[in-house]
MDTraj code that builds the backbone (N, CA, C; nanometers):
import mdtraj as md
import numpy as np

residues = "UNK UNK UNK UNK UNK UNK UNK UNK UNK UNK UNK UNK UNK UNK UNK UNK UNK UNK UNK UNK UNK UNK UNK UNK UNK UNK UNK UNK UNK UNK UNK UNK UNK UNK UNK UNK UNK UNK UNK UNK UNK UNK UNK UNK UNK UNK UNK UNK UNK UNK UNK UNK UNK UNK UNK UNK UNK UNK UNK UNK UNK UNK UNK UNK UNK UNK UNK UNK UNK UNK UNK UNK UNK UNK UNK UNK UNK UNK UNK UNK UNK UNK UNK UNK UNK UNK UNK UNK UNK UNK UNK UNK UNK UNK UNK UNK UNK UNK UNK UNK UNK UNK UNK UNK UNK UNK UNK UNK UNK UNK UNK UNK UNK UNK UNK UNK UNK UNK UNK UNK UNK UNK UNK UNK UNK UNK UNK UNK UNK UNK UNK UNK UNK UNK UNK UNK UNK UNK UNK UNK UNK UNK UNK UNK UNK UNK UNK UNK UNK UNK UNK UNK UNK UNK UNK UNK UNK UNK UNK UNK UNK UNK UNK UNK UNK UNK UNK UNK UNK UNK UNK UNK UNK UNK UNK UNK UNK UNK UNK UNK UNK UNK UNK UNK UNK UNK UNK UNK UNK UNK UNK UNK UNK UNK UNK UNK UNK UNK UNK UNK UNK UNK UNK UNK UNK UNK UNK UNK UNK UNK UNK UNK UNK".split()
xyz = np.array([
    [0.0839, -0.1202, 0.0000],
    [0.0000, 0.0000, 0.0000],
    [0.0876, 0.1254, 0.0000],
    [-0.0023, 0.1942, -0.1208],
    [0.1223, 0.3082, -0.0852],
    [0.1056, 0.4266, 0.0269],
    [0.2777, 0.4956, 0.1048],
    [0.2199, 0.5729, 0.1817],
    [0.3055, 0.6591, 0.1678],
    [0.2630, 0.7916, 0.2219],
    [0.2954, 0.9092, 0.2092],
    [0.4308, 0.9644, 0.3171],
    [0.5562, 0.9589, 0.2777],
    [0.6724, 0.9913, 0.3909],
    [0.6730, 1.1258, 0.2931],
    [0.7732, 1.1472, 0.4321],
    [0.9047, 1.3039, 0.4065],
    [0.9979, 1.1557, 0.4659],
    [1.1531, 1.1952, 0.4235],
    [1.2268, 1.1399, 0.4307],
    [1.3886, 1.2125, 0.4645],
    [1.4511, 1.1703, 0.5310],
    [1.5509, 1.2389, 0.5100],
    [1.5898, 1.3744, 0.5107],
    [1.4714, 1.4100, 0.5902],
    [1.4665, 1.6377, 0.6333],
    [1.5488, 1.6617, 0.7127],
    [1.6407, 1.7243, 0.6989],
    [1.6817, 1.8229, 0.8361],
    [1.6091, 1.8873, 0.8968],
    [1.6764, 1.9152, 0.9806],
    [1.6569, 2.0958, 1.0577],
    [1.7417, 2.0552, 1.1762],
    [1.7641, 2.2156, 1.2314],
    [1.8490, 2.2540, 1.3408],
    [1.8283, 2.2368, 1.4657],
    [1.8741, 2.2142, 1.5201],
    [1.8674, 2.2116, 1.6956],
    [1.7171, 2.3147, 1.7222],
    [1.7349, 2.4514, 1.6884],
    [1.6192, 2.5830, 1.6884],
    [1.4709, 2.5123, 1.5669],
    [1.4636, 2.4502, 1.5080],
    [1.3685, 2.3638, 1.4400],
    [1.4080, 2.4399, 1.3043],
    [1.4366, 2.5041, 1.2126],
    [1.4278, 2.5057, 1.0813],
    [1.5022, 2.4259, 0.9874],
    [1.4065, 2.4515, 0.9179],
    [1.4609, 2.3218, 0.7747],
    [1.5370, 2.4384, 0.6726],
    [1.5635, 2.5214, 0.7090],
    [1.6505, 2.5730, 0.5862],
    [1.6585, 2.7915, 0.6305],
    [1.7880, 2.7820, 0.5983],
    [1.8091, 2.9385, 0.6621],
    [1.7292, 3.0592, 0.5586],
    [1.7800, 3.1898, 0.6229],
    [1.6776, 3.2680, 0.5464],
    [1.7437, 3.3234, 0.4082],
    [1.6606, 3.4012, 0.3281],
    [1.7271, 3.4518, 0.2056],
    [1.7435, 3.3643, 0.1183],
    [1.6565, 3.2726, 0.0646],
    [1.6962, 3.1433, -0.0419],
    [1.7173, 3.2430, -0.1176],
    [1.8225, 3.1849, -0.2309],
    [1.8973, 3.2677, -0.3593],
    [1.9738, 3.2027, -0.4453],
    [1.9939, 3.1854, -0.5242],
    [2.0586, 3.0952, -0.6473],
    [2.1816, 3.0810, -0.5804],
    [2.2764, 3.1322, -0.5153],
    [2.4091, 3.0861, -0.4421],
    [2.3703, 2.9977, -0.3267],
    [2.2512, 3.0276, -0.3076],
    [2.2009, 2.9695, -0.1448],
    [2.0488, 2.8901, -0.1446],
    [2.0317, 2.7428, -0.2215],
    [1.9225, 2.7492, -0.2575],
    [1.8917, 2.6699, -0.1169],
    [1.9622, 2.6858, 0.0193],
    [1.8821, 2.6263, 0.1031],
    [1.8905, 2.7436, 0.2213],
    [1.8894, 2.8674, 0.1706],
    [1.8470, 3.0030, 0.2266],
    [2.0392, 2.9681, 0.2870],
    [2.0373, 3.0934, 0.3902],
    [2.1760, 3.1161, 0.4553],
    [2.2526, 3.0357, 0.5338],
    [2.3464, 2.9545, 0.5327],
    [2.3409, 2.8459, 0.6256],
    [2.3221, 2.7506, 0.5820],
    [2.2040, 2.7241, 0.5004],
    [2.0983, 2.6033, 0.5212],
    [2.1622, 2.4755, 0.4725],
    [2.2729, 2.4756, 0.3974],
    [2.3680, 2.3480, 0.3849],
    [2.3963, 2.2919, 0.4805],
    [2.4338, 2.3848, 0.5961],
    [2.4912, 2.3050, 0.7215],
    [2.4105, 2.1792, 0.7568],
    [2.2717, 2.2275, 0.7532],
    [2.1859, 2.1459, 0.7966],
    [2.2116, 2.0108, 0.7599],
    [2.2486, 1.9354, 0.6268],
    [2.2539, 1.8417, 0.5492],
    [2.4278, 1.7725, 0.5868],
    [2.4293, 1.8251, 0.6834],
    [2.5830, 1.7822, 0.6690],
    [2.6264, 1.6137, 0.7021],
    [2.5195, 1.6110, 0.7818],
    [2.5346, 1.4346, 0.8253],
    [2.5471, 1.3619, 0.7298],
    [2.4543, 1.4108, 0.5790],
    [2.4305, 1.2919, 0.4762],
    [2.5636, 1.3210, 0.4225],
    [2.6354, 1.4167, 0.3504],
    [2.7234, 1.4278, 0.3082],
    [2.8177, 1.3468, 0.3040],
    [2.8670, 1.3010, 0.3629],
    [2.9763, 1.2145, 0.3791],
    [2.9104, 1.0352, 0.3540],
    [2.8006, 1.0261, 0.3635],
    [2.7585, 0.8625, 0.3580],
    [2.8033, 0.7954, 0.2263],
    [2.8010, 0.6758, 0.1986],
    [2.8201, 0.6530, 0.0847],
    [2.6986, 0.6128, 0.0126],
    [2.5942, 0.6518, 0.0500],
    [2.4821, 0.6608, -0.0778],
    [2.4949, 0.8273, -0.1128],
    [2.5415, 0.9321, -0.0190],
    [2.5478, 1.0143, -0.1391],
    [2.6555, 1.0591, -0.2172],
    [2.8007, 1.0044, -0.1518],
    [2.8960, 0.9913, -0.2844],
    [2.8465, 0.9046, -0.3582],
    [2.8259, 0.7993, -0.3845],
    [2.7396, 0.7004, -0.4948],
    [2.6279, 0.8357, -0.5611],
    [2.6149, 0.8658, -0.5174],
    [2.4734, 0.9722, -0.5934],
    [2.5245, 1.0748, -0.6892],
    [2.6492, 1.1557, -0.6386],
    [2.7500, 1.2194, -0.6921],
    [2.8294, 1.1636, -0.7992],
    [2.8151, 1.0233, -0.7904],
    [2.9000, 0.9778, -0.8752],
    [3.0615, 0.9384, -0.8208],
    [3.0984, 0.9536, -0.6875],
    [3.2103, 0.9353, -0.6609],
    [3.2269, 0.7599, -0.5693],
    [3.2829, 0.7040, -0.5558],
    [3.3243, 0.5617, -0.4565],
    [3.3339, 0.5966, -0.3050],
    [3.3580, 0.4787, -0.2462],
    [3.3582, 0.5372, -0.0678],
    [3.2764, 0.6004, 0.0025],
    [3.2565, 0.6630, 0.0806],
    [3.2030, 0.7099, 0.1916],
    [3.1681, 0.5991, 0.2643],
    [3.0831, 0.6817, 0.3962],
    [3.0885, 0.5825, 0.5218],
    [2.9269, 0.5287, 0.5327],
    [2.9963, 0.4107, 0.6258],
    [2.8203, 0.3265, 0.6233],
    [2.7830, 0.3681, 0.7574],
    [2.6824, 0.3045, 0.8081],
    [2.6563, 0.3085, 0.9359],
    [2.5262, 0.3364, 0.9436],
    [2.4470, 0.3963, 1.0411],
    [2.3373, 0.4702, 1.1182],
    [2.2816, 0.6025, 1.0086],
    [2.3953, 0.6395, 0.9978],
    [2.3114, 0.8069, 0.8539],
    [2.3432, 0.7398, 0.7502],
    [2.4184, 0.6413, 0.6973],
    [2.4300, 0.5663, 0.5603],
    [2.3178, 0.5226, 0.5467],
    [2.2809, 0.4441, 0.6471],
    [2.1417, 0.3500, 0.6261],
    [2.0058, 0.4445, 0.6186],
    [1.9802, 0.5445, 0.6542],
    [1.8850, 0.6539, 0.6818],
    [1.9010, 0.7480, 0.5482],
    [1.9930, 0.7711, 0.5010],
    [2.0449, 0.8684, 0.3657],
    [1.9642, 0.7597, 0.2749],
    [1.9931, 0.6466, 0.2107],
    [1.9693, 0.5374, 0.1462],
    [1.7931, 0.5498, 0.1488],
    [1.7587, 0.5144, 0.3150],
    [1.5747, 0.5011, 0.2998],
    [1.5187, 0.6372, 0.2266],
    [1.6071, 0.7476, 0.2771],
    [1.5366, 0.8797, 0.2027],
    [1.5259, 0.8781, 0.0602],
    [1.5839, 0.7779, -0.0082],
    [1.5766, 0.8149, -0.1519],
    [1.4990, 0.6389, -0.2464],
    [1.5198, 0.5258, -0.1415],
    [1.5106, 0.4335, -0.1740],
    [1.3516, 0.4237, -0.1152],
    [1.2043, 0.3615, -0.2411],
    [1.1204, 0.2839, -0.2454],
    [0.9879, 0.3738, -0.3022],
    [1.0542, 0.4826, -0.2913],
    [0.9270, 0.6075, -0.4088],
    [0.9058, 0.5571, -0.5421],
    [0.8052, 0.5753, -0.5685],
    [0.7615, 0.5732, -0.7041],
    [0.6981, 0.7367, -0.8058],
    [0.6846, 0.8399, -0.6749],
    [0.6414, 1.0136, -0.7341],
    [0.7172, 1.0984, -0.6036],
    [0.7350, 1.1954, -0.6233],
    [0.7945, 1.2972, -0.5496],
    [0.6900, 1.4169, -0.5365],
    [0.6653, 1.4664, -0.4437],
    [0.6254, 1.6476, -0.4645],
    [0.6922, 1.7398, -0.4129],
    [0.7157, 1.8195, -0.4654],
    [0.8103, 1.9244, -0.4141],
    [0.7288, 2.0886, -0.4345],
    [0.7441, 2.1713, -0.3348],
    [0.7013, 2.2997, -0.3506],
    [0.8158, 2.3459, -0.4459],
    [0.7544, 2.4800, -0.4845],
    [0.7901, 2.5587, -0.5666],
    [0.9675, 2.5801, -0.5745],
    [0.9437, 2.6604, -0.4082],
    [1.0982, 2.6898, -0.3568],
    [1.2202, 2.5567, -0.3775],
    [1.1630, 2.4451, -0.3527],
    [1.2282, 2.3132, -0.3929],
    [1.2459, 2.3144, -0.5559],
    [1.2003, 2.3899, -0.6458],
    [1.2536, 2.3718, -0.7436],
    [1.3596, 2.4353, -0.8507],
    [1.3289, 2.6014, -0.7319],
    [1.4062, 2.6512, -0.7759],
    [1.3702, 2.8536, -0.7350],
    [1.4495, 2.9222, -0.7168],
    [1.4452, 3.0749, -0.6525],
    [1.3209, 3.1541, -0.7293],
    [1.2770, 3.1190, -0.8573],
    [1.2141, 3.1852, -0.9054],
    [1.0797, 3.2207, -0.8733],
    [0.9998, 3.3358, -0.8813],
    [0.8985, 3.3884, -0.8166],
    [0.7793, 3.4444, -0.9391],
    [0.6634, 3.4192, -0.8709],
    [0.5670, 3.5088, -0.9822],
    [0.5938, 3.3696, -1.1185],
    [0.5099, 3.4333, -1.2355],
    [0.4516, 3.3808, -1.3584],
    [0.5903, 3.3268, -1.4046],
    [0.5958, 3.1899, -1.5128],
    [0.7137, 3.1383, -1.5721],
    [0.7401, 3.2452, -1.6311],
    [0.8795, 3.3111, -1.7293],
    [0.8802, 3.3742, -1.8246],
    [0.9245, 3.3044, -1.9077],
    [1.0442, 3.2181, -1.9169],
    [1.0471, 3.1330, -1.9844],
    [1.1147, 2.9920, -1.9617],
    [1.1103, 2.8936, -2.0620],
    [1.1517, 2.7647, -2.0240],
    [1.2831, 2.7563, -1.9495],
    [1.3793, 2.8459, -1.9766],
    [1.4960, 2.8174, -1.9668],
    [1.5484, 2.7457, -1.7862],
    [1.5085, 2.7864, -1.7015],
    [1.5036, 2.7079, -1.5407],
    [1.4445, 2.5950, -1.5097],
    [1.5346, 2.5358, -1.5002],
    [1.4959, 2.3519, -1.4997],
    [1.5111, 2.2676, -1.3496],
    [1.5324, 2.3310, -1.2324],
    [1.5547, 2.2801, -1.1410],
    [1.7004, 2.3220, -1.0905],
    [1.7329, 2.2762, -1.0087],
    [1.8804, 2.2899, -0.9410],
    [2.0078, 2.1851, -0.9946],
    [1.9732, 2.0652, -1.0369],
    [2.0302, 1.9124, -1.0118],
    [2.1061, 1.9232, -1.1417],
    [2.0916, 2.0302, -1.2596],
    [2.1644, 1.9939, -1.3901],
    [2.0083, 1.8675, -1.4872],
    [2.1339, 1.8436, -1.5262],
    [1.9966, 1.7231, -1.6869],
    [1.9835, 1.6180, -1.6262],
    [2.0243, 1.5770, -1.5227],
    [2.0093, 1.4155, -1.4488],
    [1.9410, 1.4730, -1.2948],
    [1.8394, 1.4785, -1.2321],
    [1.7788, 1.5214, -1.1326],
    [1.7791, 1.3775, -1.0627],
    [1.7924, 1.3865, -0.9116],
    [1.8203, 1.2624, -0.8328],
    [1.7070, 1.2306, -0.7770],
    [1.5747, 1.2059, -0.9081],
    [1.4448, 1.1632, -0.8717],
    [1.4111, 1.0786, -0.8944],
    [1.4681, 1.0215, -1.0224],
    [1.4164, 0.9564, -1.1618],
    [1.2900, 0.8642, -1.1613],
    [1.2105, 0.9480, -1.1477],
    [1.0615, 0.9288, -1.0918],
    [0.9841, 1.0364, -1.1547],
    [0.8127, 1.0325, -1.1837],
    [0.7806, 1.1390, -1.1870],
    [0.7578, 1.2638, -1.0553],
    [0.7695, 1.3677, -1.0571],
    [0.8028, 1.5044, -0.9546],
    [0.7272, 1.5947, -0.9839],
    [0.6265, 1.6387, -0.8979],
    [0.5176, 1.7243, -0.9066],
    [0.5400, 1.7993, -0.8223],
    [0.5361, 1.9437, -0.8880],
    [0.5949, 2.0757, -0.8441],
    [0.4941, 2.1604, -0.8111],
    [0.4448, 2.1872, -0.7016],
    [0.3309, 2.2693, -0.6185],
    [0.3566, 2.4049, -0.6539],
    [0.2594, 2.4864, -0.7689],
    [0.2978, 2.6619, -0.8119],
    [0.1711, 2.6659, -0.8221],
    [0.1632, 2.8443, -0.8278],
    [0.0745, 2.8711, -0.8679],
    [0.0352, 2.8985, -1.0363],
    [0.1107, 2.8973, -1.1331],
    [0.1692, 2.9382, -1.2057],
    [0.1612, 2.7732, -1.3349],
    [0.0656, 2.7546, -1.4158],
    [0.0996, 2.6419, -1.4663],
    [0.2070, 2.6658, -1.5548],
    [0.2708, 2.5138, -1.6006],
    [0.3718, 2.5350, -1.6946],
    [0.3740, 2.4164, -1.7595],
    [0.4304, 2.3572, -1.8857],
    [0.4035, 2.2314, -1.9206],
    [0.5120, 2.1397, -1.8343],
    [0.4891, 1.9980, -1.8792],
    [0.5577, 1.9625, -1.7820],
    [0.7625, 1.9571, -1.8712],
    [0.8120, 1.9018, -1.8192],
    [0.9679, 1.8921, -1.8390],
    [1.0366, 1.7306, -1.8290],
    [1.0633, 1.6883, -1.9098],
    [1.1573, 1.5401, -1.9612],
    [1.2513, 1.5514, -1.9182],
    [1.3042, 1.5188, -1.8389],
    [1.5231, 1.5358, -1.8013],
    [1.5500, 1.3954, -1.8190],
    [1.6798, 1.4320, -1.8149],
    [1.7452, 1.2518, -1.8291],
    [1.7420, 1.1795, -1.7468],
    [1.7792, 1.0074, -1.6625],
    [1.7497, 0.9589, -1.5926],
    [1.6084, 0.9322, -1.5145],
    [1.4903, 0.9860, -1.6481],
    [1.3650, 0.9073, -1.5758],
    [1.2649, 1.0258, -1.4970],
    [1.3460, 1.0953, -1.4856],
    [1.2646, 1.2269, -1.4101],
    [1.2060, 1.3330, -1.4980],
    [1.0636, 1.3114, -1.4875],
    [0.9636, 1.4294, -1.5286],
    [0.9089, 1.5657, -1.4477],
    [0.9493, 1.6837, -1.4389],
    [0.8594, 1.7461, -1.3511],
    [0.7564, 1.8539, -1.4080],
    [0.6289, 1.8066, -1.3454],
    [0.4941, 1.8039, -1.3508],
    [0.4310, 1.9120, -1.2778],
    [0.3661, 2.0497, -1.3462],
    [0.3463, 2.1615, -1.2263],
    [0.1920, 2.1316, -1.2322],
    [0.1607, 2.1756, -1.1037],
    [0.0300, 2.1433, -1.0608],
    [-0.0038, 2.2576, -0.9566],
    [-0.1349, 2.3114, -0.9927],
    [-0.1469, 2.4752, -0.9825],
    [-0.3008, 2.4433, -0.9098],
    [-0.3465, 2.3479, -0.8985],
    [-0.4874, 2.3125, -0.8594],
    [-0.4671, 2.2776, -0.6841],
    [-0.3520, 2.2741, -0.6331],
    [-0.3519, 2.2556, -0.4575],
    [-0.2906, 2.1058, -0.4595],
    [-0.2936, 2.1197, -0.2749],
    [-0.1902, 2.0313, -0.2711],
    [-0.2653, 1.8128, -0.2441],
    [-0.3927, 1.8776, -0.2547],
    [-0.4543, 1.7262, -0.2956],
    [-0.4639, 1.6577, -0.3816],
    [-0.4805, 1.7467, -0.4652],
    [-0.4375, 1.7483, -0.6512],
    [-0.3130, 1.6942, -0.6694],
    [-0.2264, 1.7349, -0.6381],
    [-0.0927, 1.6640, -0.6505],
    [-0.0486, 1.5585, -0.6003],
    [-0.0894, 1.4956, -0.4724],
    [-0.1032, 1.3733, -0.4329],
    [-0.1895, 1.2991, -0.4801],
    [-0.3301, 1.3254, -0.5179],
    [-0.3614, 1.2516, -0.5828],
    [-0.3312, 1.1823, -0.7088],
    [-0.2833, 1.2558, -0.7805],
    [-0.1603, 1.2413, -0.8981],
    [-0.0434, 1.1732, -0.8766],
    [0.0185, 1.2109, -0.7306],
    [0.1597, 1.1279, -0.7136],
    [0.0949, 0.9977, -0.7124],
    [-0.0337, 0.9550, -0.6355],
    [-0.0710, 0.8019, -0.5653],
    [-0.0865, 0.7549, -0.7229],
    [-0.1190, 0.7516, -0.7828],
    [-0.1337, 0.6909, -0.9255],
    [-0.0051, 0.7158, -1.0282],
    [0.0742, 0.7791, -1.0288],
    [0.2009, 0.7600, -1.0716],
    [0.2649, 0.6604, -1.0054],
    [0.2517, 0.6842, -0.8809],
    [0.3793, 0.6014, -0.7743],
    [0.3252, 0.4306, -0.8451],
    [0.2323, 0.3793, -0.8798],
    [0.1820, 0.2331, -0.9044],
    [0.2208, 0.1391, -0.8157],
    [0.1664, 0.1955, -0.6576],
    [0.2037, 0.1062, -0.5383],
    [0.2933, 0.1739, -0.4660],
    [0.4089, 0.2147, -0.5263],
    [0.5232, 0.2429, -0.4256],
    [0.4681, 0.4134, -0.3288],
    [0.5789, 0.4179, -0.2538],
    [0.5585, 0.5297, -0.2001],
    [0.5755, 0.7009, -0.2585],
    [0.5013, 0.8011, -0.2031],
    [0.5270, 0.8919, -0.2654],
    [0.6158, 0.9849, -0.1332],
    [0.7066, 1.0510, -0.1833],
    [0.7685, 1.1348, -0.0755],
    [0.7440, 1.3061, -0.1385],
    [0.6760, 1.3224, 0.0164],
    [0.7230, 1.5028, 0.0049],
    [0.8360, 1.5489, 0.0690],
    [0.8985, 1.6074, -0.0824],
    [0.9938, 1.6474, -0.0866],
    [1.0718, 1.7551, -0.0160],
    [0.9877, 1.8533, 0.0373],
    [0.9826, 1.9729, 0.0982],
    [0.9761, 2.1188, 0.0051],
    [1.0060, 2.2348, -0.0095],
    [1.0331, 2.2626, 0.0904],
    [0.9541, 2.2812, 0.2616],
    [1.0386, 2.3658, 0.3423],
    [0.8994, 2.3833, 0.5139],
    [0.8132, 2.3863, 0.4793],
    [0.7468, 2.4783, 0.3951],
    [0.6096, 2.5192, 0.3537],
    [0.5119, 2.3996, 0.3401],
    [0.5581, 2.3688, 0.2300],
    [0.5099, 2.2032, 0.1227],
    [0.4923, 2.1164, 0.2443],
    [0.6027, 2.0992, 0.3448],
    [0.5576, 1.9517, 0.4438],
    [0.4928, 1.9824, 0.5537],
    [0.4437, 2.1056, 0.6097],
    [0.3543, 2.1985, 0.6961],
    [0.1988, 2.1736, 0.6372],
    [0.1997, 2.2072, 0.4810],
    [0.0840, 2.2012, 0.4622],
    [0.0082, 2.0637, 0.4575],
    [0.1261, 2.0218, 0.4487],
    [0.1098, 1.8213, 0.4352],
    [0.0325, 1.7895, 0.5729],
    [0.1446, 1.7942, 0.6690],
    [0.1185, 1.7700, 0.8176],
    [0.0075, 1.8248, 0.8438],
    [-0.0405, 1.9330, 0.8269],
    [-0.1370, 2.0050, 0.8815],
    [-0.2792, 1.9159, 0.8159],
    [-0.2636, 1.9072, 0.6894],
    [-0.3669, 1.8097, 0.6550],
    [-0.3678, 1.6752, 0.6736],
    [-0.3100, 1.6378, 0.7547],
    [-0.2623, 1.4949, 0.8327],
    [-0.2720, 1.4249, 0.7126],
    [-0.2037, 1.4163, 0.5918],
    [-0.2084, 1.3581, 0.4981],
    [-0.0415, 1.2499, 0.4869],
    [0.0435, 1.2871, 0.5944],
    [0.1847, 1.2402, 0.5375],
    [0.1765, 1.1311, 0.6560],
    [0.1923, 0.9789, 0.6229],
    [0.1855, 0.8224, 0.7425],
    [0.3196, 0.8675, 0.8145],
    [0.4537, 0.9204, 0.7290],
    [0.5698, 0.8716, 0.8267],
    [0.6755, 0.9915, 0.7844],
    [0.7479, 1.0592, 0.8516],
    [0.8201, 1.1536, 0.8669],
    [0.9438, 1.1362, 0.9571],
    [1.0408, 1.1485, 0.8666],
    [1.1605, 1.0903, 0.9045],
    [1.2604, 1.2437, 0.9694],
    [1.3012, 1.2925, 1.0366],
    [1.3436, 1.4055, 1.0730],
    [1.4915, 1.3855, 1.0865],
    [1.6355, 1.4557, 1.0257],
    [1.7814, 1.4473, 1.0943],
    [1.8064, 1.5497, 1.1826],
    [1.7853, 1.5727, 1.3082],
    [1.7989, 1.6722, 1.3427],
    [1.9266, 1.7092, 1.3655],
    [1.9940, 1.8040, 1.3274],
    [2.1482, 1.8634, 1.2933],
    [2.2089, 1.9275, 1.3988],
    [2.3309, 1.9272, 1.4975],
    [2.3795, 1.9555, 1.5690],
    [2.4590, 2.1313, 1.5245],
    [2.3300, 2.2009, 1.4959],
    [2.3166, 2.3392, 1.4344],
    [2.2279, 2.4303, 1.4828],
    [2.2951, 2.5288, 1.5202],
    [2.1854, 2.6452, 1.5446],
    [2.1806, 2.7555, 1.4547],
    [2.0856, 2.7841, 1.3437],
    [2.0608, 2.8971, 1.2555],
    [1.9895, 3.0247, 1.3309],
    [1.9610, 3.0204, 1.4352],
    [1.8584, 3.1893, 1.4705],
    [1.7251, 3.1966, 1.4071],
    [1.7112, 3.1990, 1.2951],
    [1.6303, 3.1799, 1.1557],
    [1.6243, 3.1257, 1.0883],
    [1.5104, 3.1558, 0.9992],
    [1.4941, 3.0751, 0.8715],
    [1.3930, 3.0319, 0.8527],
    [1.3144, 2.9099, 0.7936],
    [1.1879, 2.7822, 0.7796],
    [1.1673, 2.7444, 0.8944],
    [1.0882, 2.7835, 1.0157],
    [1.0625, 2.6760, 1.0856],
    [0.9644, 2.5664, 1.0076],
    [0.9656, 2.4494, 1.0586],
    [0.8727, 2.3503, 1.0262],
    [0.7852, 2.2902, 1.1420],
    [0.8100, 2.3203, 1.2537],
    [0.6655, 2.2892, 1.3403],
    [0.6327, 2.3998, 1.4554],
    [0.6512, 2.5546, 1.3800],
    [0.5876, 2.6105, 1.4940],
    [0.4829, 2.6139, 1.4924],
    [0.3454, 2.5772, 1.5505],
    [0.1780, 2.6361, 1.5410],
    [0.1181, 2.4914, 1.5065],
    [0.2166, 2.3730, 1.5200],
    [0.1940, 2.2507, 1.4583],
    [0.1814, 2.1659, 1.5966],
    [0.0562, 2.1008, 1.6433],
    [0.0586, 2.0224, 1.7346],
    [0.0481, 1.8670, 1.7169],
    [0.1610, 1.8095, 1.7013],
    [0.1533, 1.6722, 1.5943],
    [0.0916, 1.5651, 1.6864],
    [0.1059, 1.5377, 1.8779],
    [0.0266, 1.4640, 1.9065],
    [-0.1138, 1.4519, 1.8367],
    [-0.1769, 1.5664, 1.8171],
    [-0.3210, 1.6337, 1.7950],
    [-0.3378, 1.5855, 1.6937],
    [-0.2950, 1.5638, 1.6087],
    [-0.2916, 1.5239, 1.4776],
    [-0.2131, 1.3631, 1.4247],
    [-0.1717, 1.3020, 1.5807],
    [-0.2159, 1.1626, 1.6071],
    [-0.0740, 1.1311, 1.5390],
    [0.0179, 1.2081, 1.5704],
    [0.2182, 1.1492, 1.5678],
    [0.2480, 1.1429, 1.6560],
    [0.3683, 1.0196, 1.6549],
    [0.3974, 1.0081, 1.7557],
    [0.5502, 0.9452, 1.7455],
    [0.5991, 0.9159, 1.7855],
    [0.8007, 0.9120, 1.8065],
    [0.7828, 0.7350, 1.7670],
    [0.7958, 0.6849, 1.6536],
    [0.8250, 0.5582, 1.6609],
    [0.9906, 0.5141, 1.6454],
    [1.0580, 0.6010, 1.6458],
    [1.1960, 0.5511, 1.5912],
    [1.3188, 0.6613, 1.6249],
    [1.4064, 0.6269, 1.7159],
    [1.5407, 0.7237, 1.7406],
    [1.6216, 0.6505, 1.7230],
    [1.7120, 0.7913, 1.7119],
    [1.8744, 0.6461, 1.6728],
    [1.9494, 0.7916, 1.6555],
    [2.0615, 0.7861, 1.7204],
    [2.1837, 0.8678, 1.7507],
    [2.3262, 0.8769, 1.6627],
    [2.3427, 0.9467, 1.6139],
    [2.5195, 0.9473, 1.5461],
    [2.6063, 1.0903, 1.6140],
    [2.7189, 1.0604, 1.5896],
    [2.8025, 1.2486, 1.5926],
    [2.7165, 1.3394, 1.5113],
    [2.6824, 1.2821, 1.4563],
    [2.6127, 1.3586, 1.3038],
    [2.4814, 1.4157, 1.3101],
    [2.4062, 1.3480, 1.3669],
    [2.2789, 1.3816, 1.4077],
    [2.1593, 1.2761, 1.4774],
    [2.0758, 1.3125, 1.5009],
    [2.0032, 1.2319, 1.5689],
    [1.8762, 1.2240, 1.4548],
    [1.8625, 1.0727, 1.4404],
    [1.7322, 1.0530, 1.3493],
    [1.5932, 1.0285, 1.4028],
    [1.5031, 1.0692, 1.3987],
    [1.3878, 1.0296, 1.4370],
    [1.2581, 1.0241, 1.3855],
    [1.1837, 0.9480, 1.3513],
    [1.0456, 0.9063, 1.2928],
    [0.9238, 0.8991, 1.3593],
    [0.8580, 0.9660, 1.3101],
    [0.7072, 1.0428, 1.3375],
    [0.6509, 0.9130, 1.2524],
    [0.5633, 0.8484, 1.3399],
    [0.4384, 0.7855, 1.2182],
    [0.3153, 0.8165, 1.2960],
    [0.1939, 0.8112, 1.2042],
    [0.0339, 0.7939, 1.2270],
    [0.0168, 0.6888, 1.2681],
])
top = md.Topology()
chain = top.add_chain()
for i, resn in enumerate(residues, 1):
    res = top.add_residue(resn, chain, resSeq=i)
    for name in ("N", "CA", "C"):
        top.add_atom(name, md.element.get_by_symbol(name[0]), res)
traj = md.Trajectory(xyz[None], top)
């Protein structure tokens, strides 16, 4: 059956998933790399990069589930890229270059329709301007069984949560303090909305933990 994760999110010690000022030098706002630093080094994401080595362990195995058993992705806007207001033109294709690390279809939450986009390695992204049920409903029938992950950005997995629509939410929380930025659960009461802590597990790197319904 398929179900609805976030996978593999940061945020900081202070709760945000990404610093302020997103900007084409900074597409995870100021800072907001730090956040990701645990995965960095694993060897599913040198393998992803294209390079050999890295380390296994506790965030190897957790880096890996974040990307391993989807069949659709959704991603907000800001997840696809700095740009604001109406397309002007085709030319902005995402962040990732011609090979995007989806290779799945990827439905992009705007207001703003646009047709959709072919990249190499399997990945289509799909804008969808009708809300964010619309787009899951779309991911659940792309995915053909498997799971669909929201992708983020804060916004995108707030509105998720809030519509108690996401089964399992995987959190890295980062041994980082930003001041600012995305929070992702202020005004959010997740007992209330029937989460609850099924899963911890500790590294230098960060501490992982899983929210399920």
């Amino acid at each position: 059956m398929t179900k609805v994760r976030v996978a593999g999110f940061s945020i900081s010690f202070d709760g945000f998933a990404a610093g302020p000022e997103q900007s084409l030098e900074n597409p995870l706002g100021k800072r907001g790399q730090e956040l990701a630093g645990w995965m960095f080094g694993t060897r599913m994401f040198q393998a992803m990069i294209g390079k050999s080595g890295g380390s296994e362990g506790v965030d190897d195995a957790y880096a890996s589930r974040a990307m391993e058993g989807f069949g659709a992705f959704i991603l907000g806007r800001n997840m696809f890229g700095p740009i604001r207001g109406p397309w002007l033109d085709g030319n902005w294709k995402g962040w990732w270059g011609a090979n995007p690390p989806y290779h799945a279809p990827t439905f992009v939450l705007t207001h703003h329709p646009r047709d959709p986009i072919v990249m190499d390695g399997g990945t289509t992204f799909i804008f969808v301007s009708d809300g964010i049920e619309a787009a899951l409903e779309r991911a659940r029938v792309a995915a053909k069984g498997r799971d669909v992950k929201i992708g983020g950005g804060a916004a995108t997995v707030r509105q998720y949560l809030r519509a108690g629509l996401i089964d399992e939410m995987h959190i890295a929380l980062s041994p980082v303090v930003l001041g600012q930025g995305e929070p992702i659960f202020a005004g959010i009461d997740l007992p209330a909305l029937g989460y609850r802590v099924t899963e911890h597990k500790a590294t230098e790197h960060a501490t992982h933990i899983v929210l399920s319904r």
